[in-house]
Structure formats: C-alpha cells, structure tokens
TORMI-503849 format. One line per 4 residues: their letters; for each residue z, y, x of N, C-alpha, C. Coordinates in nm, 2 decimals, padded with zeros to 4 digits. Example, Ala and Ser with C-alpha at 12.3 -4.5 7.8 and 13.67 -1.06 7.14 Angstrom:
as> 00.78:-00.57:01.32:00.78:-00.45:01.23:00.78:-00.33:01.32; 00.71:-00.22:01.28:00.71:-00.11:01.37:00.79:00.00:01.29
***
This chain:
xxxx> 02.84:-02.79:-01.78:02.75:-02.91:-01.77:02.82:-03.04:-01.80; 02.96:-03.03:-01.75:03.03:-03.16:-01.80:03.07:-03.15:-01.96; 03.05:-03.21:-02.01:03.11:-03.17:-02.13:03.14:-03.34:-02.21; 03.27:-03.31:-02.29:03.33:-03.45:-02.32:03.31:-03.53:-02.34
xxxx> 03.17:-03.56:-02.39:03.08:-03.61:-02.42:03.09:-03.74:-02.32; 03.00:-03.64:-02.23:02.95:-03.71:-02.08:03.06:-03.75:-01.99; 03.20:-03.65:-02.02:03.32:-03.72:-01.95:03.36:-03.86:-01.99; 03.38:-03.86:-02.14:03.44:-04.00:-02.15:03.28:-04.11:-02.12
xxxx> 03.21:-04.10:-02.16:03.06:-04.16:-02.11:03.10:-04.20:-01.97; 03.15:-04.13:-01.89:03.12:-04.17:-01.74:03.25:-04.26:-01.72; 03.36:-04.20:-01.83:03.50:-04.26:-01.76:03.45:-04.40:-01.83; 03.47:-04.47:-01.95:03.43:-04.54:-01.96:03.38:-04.61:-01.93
xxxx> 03.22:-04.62:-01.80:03.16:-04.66:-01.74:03.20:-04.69:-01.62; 03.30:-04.62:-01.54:03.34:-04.66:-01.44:03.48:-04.77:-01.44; 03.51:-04.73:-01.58:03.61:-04.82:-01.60:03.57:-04.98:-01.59; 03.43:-05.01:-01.66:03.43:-05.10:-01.70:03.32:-05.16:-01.62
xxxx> 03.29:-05.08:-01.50:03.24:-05.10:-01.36:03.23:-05.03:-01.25; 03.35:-05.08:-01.20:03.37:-04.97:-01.08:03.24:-04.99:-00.98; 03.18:-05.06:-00.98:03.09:-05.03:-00.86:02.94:-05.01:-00.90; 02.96:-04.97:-01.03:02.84:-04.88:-01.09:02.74:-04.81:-00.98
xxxx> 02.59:-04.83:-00.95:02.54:-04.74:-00.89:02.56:-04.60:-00.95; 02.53:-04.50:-00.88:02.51:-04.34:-00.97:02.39:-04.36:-01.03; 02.27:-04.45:-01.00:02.14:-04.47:-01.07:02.17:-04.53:-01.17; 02.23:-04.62:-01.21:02.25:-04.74:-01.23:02.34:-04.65:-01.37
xxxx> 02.42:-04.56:-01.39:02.45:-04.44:-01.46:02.42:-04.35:-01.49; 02.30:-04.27:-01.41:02.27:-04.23:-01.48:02.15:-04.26:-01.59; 02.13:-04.40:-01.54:02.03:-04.43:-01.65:02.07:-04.49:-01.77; 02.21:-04.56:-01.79:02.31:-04.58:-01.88:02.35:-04.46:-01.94
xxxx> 02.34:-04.31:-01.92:02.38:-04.22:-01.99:02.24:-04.14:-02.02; 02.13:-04.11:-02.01:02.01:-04.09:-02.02:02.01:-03.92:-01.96; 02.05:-03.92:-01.83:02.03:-03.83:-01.77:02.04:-03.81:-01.66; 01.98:-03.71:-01.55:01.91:-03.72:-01.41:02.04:-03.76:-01.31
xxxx> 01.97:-03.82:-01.21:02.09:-03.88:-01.12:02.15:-03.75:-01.11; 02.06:-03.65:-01.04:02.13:-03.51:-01.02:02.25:-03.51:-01.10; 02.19:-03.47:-01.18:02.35:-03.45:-01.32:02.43:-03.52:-01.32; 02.40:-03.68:-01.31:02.53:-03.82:-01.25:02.63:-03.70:-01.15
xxxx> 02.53:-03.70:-01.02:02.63:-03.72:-00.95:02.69:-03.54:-00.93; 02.64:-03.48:-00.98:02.72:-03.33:-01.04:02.84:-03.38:-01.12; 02.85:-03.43:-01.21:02.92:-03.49:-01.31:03.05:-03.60:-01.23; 02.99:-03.70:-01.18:03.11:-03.76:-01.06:03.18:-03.68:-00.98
xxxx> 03.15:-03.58:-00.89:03.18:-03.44:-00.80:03.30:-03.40:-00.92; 03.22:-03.34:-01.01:03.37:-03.28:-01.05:03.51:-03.39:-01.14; 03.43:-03.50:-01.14:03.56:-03.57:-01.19:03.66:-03.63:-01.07; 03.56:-03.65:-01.00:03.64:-03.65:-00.82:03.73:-03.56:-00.81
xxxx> 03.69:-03.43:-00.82:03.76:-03.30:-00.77:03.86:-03.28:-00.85; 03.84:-03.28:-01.01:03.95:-03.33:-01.09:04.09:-03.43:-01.07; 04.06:-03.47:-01.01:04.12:-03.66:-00.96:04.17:-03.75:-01.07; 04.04:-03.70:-01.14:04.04:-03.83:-01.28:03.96:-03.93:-01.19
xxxx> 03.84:-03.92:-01.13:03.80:-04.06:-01.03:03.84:-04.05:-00.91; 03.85:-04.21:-00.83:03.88:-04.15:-00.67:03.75:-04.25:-00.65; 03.67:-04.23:-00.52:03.56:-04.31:-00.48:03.57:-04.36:-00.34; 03.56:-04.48:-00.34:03.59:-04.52:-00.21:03.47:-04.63:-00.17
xxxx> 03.42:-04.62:-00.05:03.32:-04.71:00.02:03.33:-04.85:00.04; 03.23:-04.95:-00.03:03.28:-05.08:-00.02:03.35:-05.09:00.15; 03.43:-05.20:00.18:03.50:-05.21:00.34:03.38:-05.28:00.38; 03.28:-05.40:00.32:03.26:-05.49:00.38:03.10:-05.49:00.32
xxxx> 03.06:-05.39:00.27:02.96:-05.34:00.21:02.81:-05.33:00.35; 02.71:-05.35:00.38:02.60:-05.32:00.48:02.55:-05.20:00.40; 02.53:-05.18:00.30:02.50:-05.07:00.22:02.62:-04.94:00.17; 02.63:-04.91:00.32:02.73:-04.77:00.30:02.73:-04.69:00.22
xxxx> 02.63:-04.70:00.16:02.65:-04.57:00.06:02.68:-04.59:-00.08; 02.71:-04.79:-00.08:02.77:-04.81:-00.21:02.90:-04.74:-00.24; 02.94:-04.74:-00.36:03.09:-04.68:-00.35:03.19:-04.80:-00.46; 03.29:-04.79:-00.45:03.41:-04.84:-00.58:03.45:-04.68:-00.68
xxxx> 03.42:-04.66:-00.79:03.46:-04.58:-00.86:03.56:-04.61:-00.92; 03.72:-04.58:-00.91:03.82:-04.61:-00.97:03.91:-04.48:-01.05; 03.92:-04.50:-01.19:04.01:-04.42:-01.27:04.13:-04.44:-01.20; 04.20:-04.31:-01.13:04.33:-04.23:-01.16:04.40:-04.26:-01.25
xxxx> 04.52:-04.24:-01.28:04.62:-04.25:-01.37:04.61:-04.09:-01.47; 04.52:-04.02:-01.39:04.48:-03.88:-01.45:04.35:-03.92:-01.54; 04.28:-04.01:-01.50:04.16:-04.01:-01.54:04.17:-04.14:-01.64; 04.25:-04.21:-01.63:04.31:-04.29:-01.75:04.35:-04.21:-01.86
xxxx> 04.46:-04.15:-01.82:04.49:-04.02:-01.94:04.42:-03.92:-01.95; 04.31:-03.90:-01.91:04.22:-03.78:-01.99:04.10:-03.87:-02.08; 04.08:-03.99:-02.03:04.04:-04.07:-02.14:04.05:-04.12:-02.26; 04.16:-04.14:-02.25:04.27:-04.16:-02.35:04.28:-04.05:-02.47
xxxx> 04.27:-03.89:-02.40:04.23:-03.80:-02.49:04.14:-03.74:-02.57; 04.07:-03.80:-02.46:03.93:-03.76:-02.52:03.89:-03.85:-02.57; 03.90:-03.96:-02.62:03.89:-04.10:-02.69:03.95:-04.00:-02.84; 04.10:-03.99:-02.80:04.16:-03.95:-02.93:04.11:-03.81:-03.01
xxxx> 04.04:-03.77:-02.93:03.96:-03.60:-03.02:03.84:-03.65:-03.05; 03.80:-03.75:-02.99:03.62:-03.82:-03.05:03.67:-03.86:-03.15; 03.74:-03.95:-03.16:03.80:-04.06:-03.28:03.81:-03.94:-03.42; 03.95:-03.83:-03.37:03.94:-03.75:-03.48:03.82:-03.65:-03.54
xxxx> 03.69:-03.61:-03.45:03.59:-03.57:-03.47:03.52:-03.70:-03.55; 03.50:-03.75:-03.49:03.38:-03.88:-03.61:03.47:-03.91:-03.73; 03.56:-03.88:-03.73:03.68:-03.92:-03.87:03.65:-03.80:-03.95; 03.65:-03.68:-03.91:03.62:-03.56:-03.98:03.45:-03.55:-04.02
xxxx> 03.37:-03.57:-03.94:03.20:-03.62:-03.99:03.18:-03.73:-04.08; 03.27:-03.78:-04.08:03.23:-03.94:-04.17:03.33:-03.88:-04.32; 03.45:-03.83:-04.31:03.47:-03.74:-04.43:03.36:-03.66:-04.52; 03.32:-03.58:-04.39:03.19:-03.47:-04.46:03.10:-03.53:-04.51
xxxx> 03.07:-03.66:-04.45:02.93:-03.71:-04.49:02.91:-03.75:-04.62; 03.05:-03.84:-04.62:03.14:-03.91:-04.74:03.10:-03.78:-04.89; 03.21:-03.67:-04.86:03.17:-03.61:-04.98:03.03:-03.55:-04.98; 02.91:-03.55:-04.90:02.84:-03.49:-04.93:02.74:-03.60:-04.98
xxxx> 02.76:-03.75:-04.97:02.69:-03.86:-05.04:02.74:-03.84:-05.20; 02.90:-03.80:-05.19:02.95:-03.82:-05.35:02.84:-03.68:-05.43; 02.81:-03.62:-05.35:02.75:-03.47:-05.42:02.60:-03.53:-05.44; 02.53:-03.61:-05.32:02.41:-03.63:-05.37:02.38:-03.70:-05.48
xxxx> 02.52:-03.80:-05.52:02.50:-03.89:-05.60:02.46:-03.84:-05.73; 02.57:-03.75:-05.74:02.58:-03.69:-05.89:02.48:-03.63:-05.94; 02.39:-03.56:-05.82:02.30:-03.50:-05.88:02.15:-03.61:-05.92; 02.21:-03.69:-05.87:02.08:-03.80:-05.87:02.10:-03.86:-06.02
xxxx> 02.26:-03.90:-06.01:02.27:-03.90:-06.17:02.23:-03.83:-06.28; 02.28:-03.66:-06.25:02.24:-03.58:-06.36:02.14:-03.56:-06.37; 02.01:-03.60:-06.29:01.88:-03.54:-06.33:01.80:-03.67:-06.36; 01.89:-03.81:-06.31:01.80:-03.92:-06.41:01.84:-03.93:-06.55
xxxx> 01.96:-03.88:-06.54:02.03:-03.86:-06.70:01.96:-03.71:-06.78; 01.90:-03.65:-06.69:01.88:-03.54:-06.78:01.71:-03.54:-06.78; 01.61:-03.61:-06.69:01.51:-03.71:-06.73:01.51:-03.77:-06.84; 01.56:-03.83:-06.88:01.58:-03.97:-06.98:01.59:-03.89:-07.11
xxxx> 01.74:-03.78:-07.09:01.73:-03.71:-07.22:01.53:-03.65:-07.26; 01.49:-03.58:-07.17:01.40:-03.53:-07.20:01.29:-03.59:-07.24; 01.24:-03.75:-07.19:01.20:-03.83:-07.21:01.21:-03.89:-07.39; 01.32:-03.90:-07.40:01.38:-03.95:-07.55:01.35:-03.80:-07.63
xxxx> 01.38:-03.72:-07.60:01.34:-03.59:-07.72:01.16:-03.58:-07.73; 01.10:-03.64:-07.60:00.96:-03.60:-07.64:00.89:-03.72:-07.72; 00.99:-03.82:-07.73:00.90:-03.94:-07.84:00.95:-03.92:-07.95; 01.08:-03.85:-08.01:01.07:-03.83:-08.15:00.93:-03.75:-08.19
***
C-alpha cells in the first residue's frame, strides 16, 4: 500500500511541514486519512519519521513529524529513481513525438503528391 510514490509524497511533506495535520495530508496527497495514517505507521516503524506531541500544545493529539537521518536518506533515493524514471519517460516520449512527426510528414507529403498527380 506504501509505494514510492506516496513515500516520497509524504516525506516531502513532512519535511516541508512538520506539523502537518494527517488530514491536512491526506488531503494534500488525495487519499483517505485511513491510508495517511497507515502510510505514517509504517514510516514510523521504518524510522524514516519520528513523531512527537507538541510540549505545549492543548490539542494533544497534534503531533511534530520529523525526518530521521534514515528518512532523509531514503528520500534522497527515491528522489534519485523518480528523477531517473521521468528521465527515461520523457526519452520515450521524445522519440515517440520524433515517430509521430514523420509520419505526419509523410502523409502530408504523400497527400500533396497525390493531390498534384490528380490535376494533371
């Protein structure tokens, strides 16, 4: 159910707000709190996050979501296999634009021929 995706999604988000509600995330990632906080649980357990209750918080059940030095470096990697996956899709897409082109070429070019042979 975790999947890289949604890992760096979450690591990212806690990075860039530790005191992210879980609602508040999972509506930033477009999926049920449930799955939030399924998804937090195992990065917890992982100890890519650690979660700690504001001290001075009336609302105990806020939390501080802080990246690990584990969870920094699995970021980091999974950053670097996203990076090389959209590098490899934007290759594919690349030659499969150069393919559509040509055919767009050859059949306005081979339109046109046909066009010119039917007015002689």
């Amino acid at each position: 159910m975790l999947n890289d995706e949604y890992r760096l999604k979450i690591l990212k988000a806690v990075e860039a707000d530790p005191q992210i509600s879980q609602r508040e995330l999972a509506k930033q990632l477009g999926i049920s709190l449930g799955k939030t906080n399924f998804c937090l649980k195992a990065l917890i357990e992982k100890g890519q996050i650690k979660a700690e209750n504001f001290k001075n918080n009336p609302n105990k059940s806020g939390y501080w979501y802080l990246l690990t030095l584990s969870g920094i470096e699995e970021k980091a990697a999974l950053t670097k296999r996203f990076l090389a996956r959209k590098l490899q899709e934007h290759e594919e897409l690349t030659a499969e634009i150069e393919v559509l082109r040509r055919e767009v070429l050859e059949t306005s070019s081979h339109s046109a021929t046909q066009r010119n042979d039917q007015s002689i």
